[in-house]
KESETI-473554 format. One record per atom (N, C-alpha, C, O): residue in three letters; x, y, z. Coordinates in steps of 0.05 Angstrom, whole numbers, plus 32768, in hexadecimal, padded with zeros to 4 digits. Layout:
AlaXYZ...
END
This chain:
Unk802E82067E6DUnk802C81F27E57Unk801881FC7E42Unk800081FF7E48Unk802381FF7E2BUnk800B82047E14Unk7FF381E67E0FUnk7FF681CE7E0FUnk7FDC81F97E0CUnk7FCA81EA7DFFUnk7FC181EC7DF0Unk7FC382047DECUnk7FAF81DE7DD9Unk7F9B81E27DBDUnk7F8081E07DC5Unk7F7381CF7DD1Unk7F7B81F97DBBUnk7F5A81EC7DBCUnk7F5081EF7D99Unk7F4D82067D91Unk7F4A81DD7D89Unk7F4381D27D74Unk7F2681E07D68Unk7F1281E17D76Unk7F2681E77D53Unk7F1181F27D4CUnk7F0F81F27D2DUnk7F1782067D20Unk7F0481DE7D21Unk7EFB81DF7D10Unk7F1981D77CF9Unk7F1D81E27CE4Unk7F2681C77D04Unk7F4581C47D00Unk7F5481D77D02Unk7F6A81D67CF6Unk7F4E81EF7D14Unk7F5F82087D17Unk7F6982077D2BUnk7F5681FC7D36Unk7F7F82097D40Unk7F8782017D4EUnk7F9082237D62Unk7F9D82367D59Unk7F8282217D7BUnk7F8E82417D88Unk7F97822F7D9EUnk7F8A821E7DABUnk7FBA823B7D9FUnk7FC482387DC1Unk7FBE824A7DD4Unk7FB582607DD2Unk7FC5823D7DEBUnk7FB782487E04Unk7FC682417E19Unk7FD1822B7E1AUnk7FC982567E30Unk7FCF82467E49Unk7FBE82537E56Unk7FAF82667E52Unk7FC8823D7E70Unk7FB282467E83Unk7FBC824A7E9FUnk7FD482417E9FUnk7FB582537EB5Unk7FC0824F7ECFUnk7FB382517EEAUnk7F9C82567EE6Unk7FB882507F05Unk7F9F82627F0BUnk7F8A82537F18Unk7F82823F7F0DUnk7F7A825B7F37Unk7F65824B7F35Unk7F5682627F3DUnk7F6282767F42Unk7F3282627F3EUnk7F2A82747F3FUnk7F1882857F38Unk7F2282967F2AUnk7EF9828A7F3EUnk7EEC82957F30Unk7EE382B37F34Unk7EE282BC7F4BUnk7EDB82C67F16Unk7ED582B67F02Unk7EEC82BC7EEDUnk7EF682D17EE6Unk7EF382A37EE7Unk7F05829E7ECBUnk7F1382B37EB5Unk7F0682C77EBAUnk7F1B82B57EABUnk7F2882C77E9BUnk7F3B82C57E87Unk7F5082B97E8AUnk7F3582D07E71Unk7F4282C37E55Unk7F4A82DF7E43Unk7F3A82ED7E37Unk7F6582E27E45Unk7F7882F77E3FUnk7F7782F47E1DUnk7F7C82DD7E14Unk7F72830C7E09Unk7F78830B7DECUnk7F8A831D7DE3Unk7F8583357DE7Unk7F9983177DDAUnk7FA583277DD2Unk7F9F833A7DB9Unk7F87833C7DB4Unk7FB4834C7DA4Unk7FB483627D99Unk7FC1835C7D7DUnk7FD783507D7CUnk7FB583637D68Unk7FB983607D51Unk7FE983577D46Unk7FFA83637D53Unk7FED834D7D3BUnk800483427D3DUnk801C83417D51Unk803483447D4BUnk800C833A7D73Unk801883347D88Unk800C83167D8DUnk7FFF830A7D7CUnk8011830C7DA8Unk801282FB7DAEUnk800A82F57DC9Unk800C83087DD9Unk7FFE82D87DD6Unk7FF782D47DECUnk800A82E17E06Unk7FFF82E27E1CUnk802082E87E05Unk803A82EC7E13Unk803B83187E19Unk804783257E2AUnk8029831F7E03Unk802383357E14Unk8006833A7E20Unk7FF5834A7E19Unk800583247E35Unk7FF583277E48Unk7FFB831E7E60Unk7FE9831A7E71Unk801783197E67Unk802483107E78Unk802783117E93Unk802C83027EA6Unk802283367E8BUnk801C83417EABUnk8003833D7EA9Unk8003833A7EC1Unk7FEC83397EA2Unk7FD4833C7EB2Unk7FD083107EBCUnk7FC483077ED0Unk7FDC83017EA9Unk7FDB82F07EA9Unk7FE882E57EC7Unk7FDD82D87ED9Unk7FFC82EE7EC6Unk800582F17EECUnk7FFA82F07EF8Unk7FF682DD7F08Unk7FED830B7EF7Unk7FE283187F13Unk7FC783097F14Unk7FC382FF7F2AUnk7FB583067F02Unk7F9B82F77F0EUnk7FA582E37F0AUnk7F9982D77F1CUnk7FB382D07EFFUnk7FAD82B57F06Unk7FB782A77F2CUnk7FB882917F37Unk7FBE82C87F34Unk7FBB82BE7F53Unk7FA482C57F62Unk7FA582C97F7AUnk7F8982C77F4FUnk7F7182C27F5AUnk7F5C82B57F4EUnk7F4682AD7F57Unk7F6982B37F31Unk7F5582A97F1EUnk7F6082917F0EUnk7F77828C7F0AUnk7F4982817F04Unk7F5282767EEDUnk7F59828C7ED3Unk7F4D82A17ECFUnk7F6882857EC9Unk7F6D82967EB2Unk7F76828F7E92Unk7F8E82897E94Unk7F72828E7E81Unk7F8682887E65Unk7F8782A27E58Unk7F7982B77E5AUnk7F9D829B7E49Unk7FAB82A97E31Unk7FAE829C7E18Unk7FB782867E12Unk7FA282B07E09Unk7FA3829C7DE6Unk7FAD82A57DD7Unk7FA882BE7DD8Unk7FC1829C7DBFUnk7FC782A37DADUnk7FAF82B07D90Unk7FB782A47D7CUnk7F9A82BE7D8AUnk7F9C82BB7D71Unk7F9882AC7D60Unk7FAF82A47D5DUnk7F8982A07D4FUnk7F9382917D36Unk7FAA82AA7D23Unk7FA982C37D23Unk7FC082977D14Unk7FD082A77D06Unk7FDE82B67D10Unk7FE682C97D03Unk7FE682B17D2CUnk7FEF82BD7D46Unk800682AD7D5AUnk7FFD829A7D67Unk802082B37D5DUnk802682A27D72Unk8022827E7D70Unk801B82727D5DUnk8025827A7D7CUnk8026825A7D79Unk800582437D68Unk8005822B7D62Unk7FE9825C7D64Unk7FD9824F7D5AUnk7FDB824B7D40Unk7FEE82557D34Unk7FCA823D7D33Unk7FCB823B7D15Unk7FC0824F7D09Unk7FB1825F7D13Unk7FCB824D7CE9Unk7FD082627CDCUnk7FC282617CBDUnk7FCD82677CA8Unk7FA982587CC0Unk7F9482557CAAUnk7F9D82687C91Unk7FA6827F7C95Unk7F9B825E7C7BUnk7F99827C7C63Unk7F8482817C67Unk7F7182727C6AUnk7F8682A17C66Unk7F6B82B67C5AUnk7F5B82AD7C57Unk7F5E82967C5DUnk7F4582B17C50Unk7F2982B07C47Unk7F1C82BB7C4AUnk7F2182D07C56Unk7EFE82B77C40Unk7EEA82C97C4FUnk7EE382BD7C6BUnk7EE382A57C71Unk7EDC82D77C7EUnk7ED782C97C99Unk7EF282BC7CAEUnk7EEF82BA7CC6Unk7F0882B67CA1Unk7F2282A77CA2Unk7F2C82B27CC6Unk7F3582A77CDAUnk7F2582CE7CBFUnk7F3582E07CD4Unk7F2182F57CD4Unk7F27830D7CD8Unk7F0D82F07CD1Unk7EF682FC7CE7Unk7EFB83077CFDUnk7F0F82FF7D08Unk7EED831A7D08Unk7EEF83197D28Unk7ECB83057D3BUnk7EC383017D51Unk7EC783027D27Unk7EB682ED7D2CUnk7EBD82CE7D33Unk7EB982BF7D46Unk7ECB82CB7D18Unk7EDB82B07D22Unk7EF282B57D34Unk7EFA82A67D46Unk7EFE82CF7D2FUnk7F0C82BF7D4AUnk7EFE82C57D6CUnk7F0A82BE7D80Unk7EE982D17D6CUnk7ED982CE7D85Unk7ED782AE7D86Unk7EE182A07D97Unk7EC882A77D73Unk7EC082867D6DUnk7EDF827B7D7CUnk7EDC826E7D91Unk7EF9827F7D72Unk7F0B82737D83Unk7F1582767D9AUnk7F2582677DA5Unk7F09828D7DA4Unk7F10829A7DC7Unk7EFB82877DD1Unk7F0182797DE4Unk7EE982867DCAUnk7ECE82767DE2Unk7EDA825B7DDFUnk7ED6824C7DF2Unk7EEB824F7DCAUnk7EEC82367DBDUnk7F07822E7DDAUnk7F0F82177DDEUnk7F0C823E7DE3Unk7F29823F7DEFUnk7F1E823C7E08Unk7F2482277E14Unk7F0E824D7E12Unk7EF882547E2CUnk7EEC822C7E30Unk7EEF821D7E43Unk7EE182297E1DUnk7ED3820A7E1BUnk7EEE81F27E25Unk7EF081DF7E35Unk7F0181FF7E11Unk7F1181E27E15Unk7F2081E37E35Unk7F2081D27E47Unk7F2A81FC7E32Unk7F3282017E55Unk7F2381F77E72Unk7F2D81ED7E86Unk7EFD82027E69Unk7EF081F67E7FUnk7EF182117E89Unk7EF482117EA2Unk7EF182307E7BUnk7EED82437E8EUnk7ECA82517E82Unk7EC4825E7E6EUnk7EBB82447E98Unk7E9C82487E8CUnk7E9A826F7E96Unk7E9F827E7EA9Unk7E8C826F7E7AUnk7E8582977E80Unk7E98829F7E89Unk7E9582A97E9FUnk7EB482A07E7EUnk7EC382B37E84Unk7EC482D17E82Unk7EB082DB7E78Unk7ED682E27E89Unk7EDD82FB7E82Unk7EF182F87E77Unk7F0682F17E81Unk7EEB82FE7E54Unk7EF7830A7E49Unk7F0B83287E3DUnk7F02833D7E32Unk7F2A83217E44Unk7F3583427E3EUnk7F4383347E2CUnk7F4A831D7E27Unk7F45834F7E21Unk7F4D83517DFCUnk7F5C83687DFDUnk7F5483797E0DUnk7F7C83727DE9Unk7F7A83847DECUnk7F7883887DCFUnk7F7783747DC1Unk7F7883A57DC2Unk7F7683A37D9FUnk7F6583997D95Unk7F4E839F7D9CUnk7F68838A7D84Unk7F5E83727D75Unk7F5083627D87Unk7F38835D7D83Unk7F5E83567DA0Unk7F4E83457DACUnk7F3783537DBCUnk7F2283487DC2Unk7F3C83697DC3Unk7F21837F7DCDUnk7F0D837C7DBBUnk7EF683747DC2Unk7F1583827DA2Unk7EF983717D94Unk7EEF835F7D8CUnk7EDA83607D7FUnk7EFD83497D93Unk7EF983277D96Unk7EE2832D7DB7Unk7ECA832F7DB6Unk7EEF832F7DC9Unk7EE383327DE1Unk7ECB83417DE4Unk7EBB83367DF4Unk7EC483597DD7Unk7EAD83627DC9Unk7E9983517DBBUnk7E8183547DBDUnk7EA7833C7DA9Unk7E8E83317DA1Unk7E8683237DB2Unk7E7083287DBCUnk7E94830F7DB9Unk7E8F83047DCEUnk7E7283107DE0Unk7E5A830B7DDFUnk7E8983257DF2Unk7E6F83317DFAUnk7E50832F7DEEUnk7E3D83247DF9Unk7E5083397DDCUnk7E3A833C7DC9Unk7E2E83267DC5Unk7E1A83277DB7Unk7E3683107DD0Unk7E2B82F07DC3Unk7E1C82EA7DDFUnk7E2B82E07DF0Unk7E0282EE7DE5Unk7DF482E47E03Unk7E0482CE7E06Unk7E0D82C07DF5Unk7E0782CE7E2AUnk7E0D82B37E32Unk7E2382A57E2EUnk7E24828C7E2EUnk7E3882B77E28Unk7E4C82AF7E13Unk7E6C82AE7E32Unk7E7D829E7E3AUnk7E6582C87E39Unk7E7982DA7E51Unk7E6F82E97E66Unk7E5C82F87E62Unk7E7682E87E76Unk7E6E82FC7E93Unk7E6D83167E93Unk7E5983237E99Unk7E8783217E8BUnk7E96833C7E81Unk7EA6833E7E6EUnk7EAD83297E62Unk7EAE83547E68Unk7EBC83617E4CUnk7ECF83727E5AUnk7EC483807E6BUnk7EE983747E58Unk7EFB83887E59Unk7F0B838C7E41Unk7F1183767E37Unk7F12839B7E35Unk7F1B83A57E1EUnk7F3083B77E27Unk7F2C83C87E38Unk7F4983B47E1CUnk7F5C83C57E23Unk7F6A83D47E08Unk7F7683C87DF6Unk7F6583EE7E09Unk7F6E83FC7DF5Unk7F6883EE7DD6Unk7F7983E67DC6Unk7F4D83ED7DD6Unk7F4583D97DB8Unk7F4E83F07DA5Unk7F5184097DA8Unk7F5083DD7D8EUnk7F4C83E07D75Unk7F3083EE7D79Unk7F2083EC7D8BUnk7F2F84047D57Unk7F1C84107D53Unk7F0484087D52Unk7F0183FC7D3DUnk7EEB84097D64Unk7ED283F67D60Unk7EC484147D53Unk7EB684097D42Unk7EC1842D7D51Unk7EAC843C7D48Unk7EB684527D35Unk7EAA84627D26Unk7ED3844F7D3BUnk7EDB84677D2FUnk7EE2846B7D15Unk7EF984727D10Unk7ECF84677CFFUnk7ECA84647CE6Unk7EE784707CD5Unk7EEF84637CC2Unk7EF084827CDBUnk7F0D848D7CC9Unk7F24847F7CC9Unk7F34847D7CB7Unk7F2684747CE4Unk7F4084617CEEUnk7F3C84467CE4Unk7F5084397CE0Unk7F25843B7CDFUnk7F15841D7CD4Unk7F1C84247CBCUnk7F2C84157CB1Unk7F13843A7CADUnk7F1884417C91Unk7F32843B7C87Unk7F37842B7C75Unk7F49844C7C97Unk7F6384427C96Unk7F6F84287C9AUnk7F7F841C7C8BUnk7F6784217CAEUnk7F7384087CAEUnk7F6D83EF7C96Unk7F7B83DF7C89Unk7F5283F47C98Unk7F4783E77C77Unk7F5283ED7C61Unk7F5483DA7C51Unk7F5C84047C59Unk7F6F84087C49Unk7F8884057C44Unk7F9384087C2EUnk7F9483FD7C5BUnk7FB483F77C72Unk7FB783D37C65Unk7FCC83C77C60Unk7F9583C77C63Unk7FA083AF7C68Unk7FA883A27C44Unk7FA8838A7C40Unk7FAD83B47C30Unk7FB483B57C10Unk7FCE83B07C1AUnk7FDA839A7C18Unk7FD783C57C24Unk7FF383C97C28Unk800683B67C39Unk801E83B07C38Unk7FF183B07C49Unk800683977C61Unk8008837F7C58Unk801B83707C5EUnk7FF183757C45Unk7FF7835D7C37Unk800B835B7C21Unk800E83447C17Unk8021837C7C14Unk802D83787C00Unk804483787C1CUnk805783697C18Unk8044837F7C2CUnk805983877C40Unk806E836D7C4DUnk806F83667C65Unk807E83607C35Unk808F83567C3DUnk809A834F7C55Unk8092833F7C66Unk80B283627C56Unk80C1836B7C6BUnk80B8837E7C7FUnk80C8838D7C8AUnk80A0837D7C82Unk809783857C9DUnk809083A87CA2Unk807E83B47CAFUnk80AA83B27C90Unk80AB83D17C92Unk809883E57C99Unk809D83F87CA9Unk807E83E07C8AUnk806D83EE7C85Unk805F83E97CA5Unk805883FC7CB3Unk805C83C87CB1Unk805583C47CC6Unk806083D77CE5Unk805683E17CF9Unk808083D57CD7Unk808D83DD7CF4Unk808484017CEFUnk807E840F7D02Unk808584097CDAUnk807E84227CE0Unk8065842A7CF0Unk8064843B7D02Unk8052841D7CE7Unk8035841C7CF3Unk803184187D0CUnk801F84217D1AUnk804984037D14Unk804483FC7D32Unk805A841A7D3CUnk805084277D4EUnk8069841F7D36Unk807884297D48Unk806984457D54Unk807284507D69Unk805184517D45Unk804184657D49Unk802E84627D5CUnk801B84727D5FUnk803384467D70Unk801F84397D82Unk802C84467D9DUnk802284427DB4Unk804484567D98Unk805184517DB0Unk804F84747DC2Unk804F84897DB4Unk804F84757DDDUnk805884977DE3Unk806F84917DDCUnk8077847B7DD5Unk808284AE7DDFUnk809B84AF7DE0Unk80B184A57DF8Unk80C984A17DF9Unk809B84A47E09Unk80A484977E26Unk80A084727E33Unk80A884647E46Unk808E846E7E19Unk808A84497E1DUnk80A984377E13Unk80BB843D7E03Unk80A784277E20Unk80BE84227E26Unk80BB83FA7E28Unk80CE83ED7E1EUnk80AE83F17E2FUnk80A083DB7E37Unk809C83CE7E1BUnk808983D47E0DUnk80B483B57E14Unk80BA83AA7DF9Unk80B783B37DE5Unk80B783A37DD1Unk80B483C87DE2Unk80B783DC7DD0Unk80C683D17DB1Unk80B983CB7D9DUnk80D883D17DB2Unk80E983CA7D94Unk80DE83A97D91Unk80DA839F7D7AUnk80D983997DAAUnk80D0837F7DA1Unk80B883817D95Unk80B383737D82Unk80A283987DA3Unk8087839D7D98Unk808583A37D77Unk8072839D7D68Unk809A83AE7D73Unk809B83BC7D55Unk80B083A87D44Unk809F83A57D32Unk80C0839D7D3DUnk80CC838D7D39Unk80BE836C7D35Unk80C3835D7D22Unk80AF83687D48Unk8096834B7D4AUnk808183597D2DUnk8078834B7D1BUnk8080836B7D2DUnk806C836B7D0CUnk8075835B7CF9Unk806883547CE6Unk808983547CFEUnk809A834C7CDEUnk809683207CE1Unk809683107CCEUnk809183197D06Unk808083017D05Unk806682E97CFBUnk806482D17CFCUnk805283087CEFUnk804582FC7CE5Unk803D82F87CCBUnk8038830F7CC3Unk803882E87CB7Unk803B82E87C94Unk802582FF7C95Unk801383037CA6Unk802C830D7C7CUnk801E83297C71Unk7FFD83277C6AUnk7FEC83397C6CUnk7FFC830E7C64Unk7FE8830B7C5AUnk7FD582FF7C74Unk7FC383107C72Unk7FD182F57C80Unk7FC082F67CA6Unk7FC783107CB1Unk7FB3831A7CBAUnk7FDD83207CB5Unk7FDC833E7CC2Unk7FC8834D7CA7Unk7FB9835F7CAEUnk7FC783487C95Unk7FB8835A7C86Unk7F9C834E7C8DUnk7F8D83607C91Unk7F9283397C91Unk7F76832B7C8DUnk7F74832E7CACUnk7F5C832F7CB3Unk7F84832F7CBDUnk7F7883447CE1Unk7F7383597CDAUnk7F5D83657CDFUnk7F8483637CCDUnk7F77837E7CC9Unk7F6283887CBEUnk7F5283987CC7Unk7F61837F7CABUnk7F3C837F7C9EUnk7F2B837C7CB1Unk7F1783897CB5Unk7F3683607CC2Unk7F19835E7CD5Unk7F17836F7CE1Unk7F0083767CE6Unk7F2E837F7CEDUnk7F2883957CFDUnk7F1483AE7CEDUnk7EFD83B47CF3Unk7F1D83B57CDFUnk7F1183CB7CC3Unk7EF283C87CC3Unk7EE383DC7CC4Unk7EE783A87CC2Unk7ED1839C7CB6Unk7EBE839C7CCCUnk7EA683A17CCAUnk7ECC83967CE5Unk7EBB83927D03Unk7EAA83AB7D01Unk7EB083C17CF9Unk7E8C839F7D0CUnk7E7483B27D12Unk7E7283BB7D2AUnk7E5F83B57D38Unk7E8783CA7D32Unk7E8783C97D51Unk7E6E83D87D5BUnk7E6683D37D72Unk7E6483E47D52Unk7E5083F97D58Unk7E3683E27D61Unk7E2983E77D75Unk7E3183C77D4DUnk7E1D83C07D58Unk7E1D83A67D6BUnk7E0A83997D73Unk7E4283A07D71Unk7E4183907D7FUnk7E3C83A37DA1Unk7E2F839A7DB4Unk7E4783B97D9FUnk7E4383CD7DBBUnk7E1D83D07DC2Unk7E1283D57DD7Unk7E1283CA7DABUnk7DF883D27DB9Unk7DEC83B47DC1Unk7DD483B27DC8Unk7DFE839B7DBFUnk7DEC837F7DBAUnk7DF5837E7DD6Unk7DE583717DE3Unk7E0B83897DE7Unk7E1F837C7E04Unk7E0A83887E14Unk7DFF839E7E10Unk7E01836E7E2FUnk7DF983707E3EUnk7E0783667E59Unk7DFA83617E6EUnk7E1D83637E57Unk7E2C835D7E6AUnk7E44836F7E73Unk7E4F837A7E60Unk7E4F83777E8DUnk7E5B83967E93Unk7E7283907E81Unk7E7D837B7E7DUnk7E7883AC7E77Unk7E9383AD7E60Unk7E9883C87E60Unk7E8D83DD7E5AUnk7EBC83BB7E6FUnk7ECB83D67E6EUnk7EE383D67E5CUnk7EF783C87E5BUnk7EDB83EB7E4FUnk7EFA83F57E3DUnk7F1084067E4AUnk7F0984197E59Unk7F2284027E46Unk7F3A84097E62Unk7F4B841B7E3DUnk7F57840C7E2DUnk7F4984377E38Unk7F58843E7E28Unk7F7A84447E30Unk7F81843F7E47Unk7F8A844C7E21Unk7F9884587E21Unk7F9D84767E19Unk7F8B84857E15Unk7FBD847F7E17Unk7FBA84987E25Unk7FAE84AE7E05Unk7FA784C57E05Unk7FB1849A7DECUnk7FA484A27DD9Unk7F8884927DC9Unk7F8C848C7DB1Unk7F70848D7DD1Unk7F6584767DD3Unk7F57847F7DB8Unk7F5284977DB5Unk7F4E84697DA0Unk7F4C84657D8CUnk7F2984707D90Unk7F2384867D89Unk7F1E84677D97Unk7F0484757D9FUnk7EFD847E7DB2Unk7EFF84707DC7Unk7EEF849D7DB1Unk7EE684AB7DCBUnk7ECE84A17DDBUnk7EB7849C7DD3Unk7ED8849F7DF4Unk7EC2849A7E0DUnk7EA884A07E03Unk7E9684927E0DUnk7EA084B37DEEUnk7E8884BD7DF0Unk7E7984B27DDDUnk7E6084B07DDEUnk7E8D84A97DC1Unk7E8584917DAFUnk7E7B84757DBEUnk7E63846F7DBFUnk7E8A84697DC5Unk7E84844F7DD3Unk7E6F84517DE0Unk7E62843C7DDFUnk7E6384697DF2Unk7E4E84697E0DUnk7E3C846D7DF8Unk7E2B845E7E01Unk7E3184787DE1Unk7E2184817DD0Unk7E1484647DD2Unk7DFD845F7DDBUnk7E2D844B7DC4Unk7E1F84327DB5Unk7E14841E7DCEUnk7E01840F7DD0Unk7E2C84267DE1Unk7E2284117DFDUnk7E2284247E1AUnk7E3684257E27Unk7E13842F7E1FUnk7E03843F7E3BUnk7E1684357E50Unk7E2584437E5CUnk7E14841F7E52Unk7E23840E7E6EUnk7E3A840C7E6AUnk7E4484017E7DUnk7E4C84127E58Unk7E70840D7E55Unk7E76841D7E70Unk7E67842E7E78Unk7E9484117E7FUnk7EA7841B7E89Unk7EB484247E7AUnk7EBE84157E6AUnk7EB984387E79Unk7ED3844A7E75Unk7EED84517E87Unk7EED84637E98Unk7F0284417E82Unk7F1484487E8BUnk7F2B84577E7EUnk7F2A84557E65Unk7F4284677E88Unk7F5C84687E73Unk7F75846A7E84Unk7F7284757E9AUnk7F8B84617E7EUnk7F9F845E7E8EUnk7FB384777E89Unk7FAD84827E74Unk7FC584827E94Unk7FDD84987E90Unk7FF684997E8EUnk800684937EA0Unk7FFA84A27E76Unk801E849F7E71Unk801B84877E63Unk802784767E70Unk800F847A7E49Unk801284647E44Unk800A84617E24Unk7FF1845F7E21Unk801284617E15Unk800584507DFAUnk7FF9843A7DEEUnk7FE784377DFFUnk7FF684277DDEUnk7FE1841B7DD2Unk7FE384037DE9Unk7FD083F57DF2Unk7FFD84027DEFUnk800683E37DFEUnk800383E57E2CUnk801283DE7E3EUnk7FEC83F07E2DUnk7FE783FC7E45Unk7FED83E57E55Unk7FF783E67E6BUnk7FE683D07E48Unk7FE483BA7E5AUnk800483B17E66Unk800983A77E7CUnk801483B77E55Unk802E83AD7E55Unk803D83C57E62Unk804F83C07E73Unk803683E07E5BUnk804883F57E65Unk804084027E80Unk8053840D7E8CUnk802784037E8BUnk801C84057EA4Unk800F83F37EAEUnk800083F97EC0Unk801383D57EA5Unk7FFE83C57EB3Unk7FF583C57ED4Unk7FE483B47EDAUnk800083D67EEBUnk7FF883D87F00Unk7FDC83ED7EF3Unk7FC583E47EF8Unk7FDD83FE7EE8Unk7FBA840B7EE6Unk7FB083F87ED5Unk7F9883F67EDAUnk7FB583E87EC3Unk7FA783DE7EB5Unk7F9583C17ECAUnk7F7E83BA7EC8Unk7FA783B97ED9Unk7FA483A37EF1Unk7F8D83AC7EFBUnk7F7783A17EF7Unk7F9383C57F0EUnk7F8383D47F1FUnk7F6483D67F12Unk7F4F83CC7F1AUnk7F6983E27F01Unk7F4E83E67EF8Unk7F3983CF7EE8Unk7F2183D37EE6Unk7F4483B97EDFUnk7F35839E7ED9Unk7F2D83917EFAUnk7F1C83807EFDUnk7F3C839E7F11Unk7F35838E7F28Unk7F20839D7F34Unk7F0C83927F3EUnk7F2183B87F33Unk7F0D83C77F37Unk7EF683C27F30Unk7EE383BF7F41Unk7EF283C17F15Unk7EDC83B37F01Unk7ECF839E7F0EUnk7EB6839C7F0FUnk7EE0838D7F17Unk7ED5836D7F1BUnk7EC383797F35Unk7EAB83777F33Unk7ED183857F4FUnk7EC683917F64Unk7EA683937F5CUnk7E9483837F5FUnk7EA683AF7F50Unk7E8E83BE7F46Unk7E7C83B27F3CUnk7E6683BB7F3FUnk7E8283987F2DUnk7E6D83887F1AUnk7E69836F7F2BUnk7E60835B7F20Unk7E6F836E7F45Unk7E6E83527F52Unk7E79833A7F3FUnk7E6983287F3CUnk7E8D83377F34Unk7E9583267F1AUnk7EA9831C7F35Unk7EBA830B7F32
END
């Protein structure tokens, strides 16, 4: 059953399932939706409490215009905890993948906020050329009508061997109005990831894929304590196309960190 959790008249859905500690609150990836997190949403909610959120401007949440701040990755941290509160899942672990990797990052970054951080194949937090681009990307996606320019962009997310909703993954660009995929994207562009990595004092593992947007050696620079993980045979959507390693190794984590 979907739920709202209310924020500031912004509205993010959510479900939930699951009993179980500690708690866990699935984010998703820049113009996808609560629904690719399905497999991991399964599998722990047969040990955990767990939710899945849409996004603002995403899937079933509301869909604010632009602004400044509008589509932050600040505010929408502000709406992942907002989700965490209404649910009743205190200090959760937050995973994110993309976009929500860096929602879950701030998070992180906010004392007292979350337990752990898992990040799965984020969006660019350091890698200044790809932020450059995408910041430049997001001119273009706001004139981007019909999606085109989107599906091309996404379709370069993929190996030649992923397979795992694939045409739905690339085809779903054309779901969200041009103008919120362009203003995610900025936030992505805009995010300081560099000084949210040195504020996290709580264990945080990034689980890359098989082409991962920043190197192991960038990330350990800003935060000493990151996990580093990466999965094989898989592109941007690891979670969906190998989720047995992607599983494995968030359970591993929990092991290691007594979580």
């Amino acid at each position: 059953m979907v739920e709202f959790a209310t924020r500031n008249g912004v509205k993010t859905a959510y479900e939930v399932a699951g009993s179980g500690d500690p708690p866990i609150v699935f984010l998703h990836g820049w113009s996808c939706d609560r629904s690719y997190f399905d497999p991991q949403f399964q599998r722990f909610s047969a040990a955990h409490r767990v939710a899945t959120a849409d996004l603002r401007g995403h899937g079933e949440s509301s869909s604010p215009a632009p602004g400044p701040a509008v589509y932050s990755v600040g505010t929408l941290a502000d709406d992942a905890l907002a989700v965490a509160e209404d649910a009743g899942l205190e200090h959760p672990i937050m995973v994110g993948h993309s976009l929500g990797a860096l929602v879950a990052l701030t998070c992180a970054a906010r004392h007292g906020t979350v337990r752990a951080v898992v990040m799965i194949d984020p969006a660019p937090i350091v890698n200044a050329p790809v932020k450059d681009f995408l910041g430049q990307s997001a001119d273009v996606v706001e004139q981007d009508e019909d999606a085109s320019w989107r599906r091309g962009f996404a379709n370069g997310w993929f190996l030649p061997t992923d397979t795992a909703r694939r045409e739905e993954i690339i085809q779903g660009m054309a779901d969200i109005a041009p103008n919120i995929a362009a203003a995610s994207l900025r936030a992505i562009a805009e995010f300081d990831g560099a000084s949210a990595l040195r504020k996290v004092e709580v264990p945080l593992l990034s689980i890359g894929s098989a082409v991962p947007t920043d190197s192991p050696a960038d990330l350990r620079d800003a935060c000493p304590t990151i996990t580093i993980g990466q999965t094989v045979g898989s592109g941007h959507f690891n979670h969906l196309e190998v989720p047995d390693q992607v599983n494995l190794m968030i359970e591993r984590f929990l092991v290691i960190n007594n979580l």
